[in-house]
N, C-alpha and C positions, 0 to 999 in steps of 0.2 A: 376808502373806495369800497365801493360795493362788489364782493365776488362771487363769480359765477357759481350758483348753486350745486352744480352737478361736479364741478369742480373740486369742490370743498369735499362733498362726499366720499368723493374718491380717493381724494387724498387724505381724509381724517379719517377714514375707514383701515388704512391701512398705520399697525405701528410697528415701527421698526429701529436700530441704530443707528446713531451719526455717523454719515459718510468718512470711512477713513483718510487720515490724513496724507498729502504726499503721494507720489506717482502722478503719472502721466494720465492727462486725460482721453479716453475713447472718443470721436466721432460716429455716432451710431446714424444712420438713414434706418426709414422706415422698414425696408424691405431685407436690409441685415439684420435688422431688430427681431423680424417675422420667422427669418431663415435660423438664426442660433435659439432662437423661443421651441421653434420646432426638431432644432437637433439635440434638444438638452431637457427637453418637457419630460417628467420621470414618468405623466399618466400616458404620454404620447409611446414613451419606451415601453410601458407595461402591454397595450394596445397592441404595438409591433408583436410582441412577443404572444399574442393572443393570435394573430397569424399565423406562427410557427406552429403553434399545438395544433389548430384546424388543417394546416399542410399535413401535420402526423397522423390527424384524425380520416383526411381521405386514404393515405397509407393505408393506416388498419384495415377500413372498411373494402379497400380492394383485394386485402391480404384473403379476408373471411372467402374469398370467392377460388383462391389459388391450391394446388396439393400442400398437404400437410404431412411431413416424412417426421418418422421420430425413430431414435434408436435405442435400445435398452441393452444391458448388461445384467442377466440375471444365476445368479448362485443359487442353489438348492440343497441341502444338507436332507437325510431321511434319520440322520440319528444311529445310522448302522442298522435299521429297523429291517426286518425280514417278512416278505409277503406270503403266505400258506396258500395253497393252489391245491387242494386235494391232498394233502401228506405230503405237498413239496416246496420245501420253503426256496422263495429267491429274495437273493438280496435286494436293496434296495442302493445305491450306486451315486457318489455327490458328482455336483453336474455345473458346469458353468455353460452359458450358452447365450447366445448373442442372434439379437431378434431386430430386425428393421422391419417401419411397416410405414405406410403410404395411402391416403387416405383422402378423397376428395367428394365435395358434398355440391352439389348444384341446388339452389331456390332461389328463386325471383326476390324474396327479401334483399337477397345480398345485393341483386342489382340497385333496386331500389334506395340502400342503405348509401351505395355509394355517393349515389345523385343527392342523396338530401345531405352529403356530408362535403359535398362540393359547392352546394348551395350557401351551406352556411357558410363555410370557407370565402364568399363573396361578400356574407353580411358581415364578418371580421373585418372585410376592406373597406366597407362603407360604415362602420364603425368607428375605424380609423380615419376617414374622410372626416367624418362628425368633429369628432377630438380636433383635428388639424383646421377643422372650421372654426371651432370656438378661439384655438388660441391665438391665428390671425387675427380677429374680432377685436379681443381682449387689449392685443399688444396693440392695434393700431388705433384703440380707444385708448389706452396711456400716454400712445404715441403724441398724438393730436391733443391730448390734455397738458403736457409738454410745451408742447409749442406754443398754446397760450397765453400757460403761466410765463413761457419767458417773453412774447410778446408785447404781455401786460407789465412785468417787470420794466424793462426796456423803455415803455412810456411811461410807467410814473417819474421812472430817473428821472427821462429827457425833464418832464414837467418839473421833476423837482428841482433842477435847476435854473428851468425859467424863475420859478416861483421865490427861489431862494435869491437870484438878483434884483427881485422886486423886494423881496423884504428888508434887502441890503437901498433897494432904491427909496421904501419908506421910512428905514429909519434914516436917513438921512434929510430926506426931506422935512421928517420930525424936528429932527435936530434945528434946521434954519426956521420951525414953527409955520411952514408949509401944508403940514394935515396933523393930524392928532391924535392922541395917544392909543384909542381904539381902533384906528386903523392898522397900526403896527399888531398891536394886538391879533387882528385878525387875519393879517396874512400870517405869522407867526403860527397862529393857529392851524393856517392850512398847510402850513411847512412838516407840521409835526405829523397833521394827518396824511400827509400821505408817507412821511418817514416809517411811520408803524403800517401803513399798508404796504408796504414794498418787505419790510419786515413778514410779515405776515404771509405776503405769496412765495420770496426764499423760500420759506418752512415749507411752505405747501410745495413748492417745486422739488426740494430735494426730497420730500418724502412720494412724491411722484415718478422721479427717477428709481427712487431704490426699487418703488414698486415694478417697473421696467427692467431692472438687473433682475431681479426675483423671477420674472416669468421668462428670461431670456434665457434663465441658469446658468450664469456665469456667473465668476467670484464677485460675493456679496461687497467687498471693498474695492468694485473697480466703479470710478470715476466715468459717467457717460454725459455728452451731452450730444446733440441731433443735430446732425447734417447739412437740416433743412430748418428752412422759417416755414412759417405758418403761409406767409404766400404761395410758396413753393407749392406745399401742398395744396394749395387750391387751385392752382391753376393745373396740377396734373390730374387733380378730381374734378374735373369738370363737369363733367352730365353722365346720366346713365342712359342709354338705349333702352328703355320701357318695352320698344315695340319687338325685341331683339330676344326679350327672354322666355325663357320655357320652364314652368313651372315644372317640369316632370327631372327639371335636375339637381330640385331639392333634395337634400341627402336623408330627414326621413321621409321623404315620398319614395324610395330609393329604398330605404330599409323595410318599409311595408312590404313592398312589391317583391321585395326577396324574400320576406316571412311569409305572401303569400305561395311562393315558389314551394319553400319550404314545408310549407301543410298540404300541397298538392301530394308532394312527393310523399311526405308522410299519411294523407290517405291510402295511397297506393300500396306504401310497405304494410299495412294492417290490412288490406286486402289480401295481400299473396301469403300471407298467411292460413288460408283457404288452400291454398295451390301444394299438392304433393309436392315432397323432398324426397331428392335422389343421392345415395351416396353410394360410393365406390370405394372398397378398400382391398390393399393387397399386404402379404405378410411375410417374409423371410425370417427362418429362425434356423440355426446352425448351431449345436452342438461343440463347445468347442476344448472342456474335458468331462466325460465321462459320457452320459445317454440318461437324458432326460425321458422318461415315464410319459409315454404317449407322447410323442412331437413326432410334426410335420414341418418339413423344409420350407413347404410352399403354401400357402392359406390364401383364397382370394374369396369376396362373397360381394353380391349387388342388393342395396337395400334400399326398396320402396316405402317412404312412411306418408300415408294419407290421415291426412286430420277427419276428426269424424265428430266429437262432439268435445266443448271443453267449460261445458258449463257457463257459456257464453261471453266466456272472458275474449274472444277474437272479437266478436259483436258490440260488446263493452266498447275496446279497443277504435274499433271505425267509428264506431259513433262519437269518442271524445274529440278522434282526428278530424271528423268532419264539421263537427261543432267548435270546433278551433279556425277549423280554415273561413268558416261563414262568417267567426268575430271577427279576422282579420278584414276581410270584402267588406266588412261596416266600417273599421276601423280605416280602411283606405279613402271607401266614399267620404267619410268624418274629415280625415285630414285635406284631400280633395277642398271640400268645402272651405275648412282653413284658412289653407293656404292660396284660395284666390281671393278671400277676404281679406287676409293678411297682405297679401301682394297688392291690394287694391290702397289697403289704406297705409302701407308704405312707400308707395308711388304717391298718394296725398300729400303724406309724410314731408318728404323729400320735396316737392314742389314746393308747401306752405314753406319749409326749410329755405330755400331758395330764393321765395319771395321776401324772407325775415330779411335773409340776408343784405341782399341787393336794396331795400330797405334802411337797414343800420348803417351801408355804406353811403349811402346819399346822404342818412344823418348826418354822420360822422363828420364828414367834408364840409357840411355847414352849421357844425359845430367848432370844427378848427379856426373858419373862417370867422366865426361872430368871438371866440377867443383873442384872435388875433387882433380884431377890432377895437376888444376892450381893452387889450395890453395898451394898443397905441394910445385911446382916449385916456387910461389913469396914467402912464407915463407923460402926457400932458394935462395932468390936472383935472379932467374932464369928467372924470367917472372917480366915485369911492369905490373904499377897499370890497366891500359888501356886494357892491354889483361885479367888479372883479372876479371875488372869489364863487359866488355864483357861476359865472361865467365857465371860471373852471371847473366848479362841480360838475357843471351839463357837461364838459367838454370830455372828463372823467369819464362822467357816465355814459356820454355816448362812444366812447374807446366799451368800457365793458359791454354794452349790447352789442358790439361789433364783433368782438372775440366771442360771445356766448353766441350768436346768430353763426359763426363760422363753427366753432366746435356742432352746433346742431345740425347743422347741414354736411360734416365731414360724417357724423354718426349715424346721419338718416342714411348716406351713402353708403354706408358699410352693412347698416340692418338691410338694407335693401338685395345689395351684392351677396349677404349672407345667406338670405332667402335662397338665392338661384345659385348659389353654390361657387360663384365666379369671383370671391377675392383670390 
């Protein structure tokens, strides 16, 4: 039997060990498949945790805007050293003394700094949205590669029992010298071939599954088979509403739009950079054995810093951030473009997919049916082994265009859904 190309890849692409022996076998459906894929995914965990830090990271930057209190504990030793005053020495007196100070700075950077750290704090979740897209995708492309191998499994058996009572019905017929020796020969033939195709999709199936534990992340020696047949699935993926979708909830159209966010704001904080800084600090220090050499209890002072020239390093500065934000508005228009190209000719896609399909199934149907036909004609004599086995080749082959038109048409659906963000 001839198998599905995209099939094969998938599954010779992937090597792995013989499924463990013994225990119980899983039930997986699509949607638990999707659900433990995404609770066990280690780049999905990494991702999350890329969250966390951007949560820490708006912390900080609201911090820089807040008072800053510090306290010290300072000891001073003079050595026993004596000070001369005109012919009058005074001592010099060890001192422990305890200082608290308090200190708050105002500039529009800080604001600014917050905004562009909450921003990005949003492209982390759309980051994460990304990740949680592909491995949907992924899992319900094994998913649906699954369901064919076993599909096609399934029918070769059936067939190969047809096949094998006919060859039980030629040789017999042999025997009473009814047909002759190359007929037997020939169904025998096709007995073996499809025994090694059935053989052959096994392999492929189970290295399909492991591939399915793998991204689900669950223990490599569990046992999984699905839920669901391949009808199943098709009939709950039935159409997509084309007229329904909105390209602006594709998730990097979604990622631009926040890096354009992000270079807004980041123009801005290279601007205020221009804009005087005000600080305020105040200072208690207390004595707490001996007397410290010049101290004041109370210290407070207000301090204006105006920028004035820095070698153009501020002007450097706006101009990278402005020149950043102008690639992004290309980079948006760019993907813009894209993505209704892309939407245009996955809506194609998915149609031509649909018409394969509905297609291969009208085959199919009058493939079975001229099968059927020739069973009864050689079971009376009517028809040789030759036109028979033909018979069944087509009837093979159109079982495999039938499975390969439904895996294209579940995958068109999903690149499609993938685009607009809605599996």
């Amino acid at each position: 039997m001839k198998l599905i190309p995209a099939l094969m890849a998938m599954a010779l692409s992937i090597s792995a060990p013989t499924m463990a022996q013994g225990g119980d076998t899983v039930s997986i459906d699509l949607q638990t498949a999707i659900s433990n894929a995404l609770q066990h995914n280690k780049q999905l965990q990494a991702s999350s945790i890329d969250k966390q830090i951007y949560y820490q990271k708006v912390r900080e930057a609201r911090s820089q805007g807040l008072p800053q209190v510090d306290a010290t504990l300072k000891g001073t030793t003079y050595f026993n050293k004596e000070l001369d005053f005109g012919g009058m020495a005074m001592s010099m007196p060890n001192s422990l003394t305890f200082t608290a100070t308090a200190s708050w700075t105002f500039a529009m950077q800080q604001i600014a700094s917050v905004k562009v750290a909450k921003i990005a704090q949003r492209l982390t979740d759309v980051t994460v949205a990304q990740t949680e897209l592909d491995i949907k995708a992924n899992v319900a492309d094994t998913y649906f590669a699954i369901l064919v191998y076993e599909r096609n499994i399934a029918i070769l058996n059936d067939n190969l029992k047809d096949m094998q009572d006919i060859a039980n019905h030629t040789a017999r017929c042999y025997e009473v010298g009814t047909v002759e020796q190359t007929d037997v020969d020939q169904i025998n033939i096709n007995v073996t071939t499809l025994q090694n195709s059935i053989l052959s999709l096994q392999r492929s199936l189970e290295t399909t599954k492991r591939l399915l534990v793998l991204q689900m992340g669950i223990d490599i020696n569990t046992k999984i088979k699905p839920a669901q047949t391949l009808a199943q699935v098709l009939d709950a993926n039935s159409g997509v509403d084309t007229a329904k979708l909105d390209i602006s909830q594709n998730v990097q159209y979604q990622q631009l739009v926040i890096s354009k966010e992000v270079g807004e704001q980041t123009v801005k904080l290279r601007k205020f950079a221009y804009i005087p800084t005000l600080t305020a600090a105040y200072q208690f220090s207390k004595p707490i054995t001996g007397e410290e050499f010049m101290n004041f209890d109370h210290v407070g002072n207000l301090q204006l810093t105006i920028p004035i020239f820095s070698g153009f390093n501020r002007h450097s500065q706006v101009k990278q951030a402005q020149y950043d934000l102008q690639k992004t508005e290309t980079n948006i228009s760019l993907l813009e473009d894209n993505l209704a190209q892309n939407a245009e000719q996955y809506a194609f896609d998915l149609q031509t997919a649909i018409d394969a399909y509905e297609l291969q199934k009208n085959n199919l149907e009058v493939a079975r049916r001229v099968l059927q036909n020739y069973k009864n004609k050689y079971n009376q004599g009517a028809l040789s082994s030759l036109d028979l086995t033909q018979a069944n080749t087509n009837y093979l082959q159109a079982e495999t265009s039938y499975a390969s038109a439904s895996l294209d048409l579940l995958m068109a659906q999903t690149k499609l859904l993938k685009l607009y963000n809605l599996l």
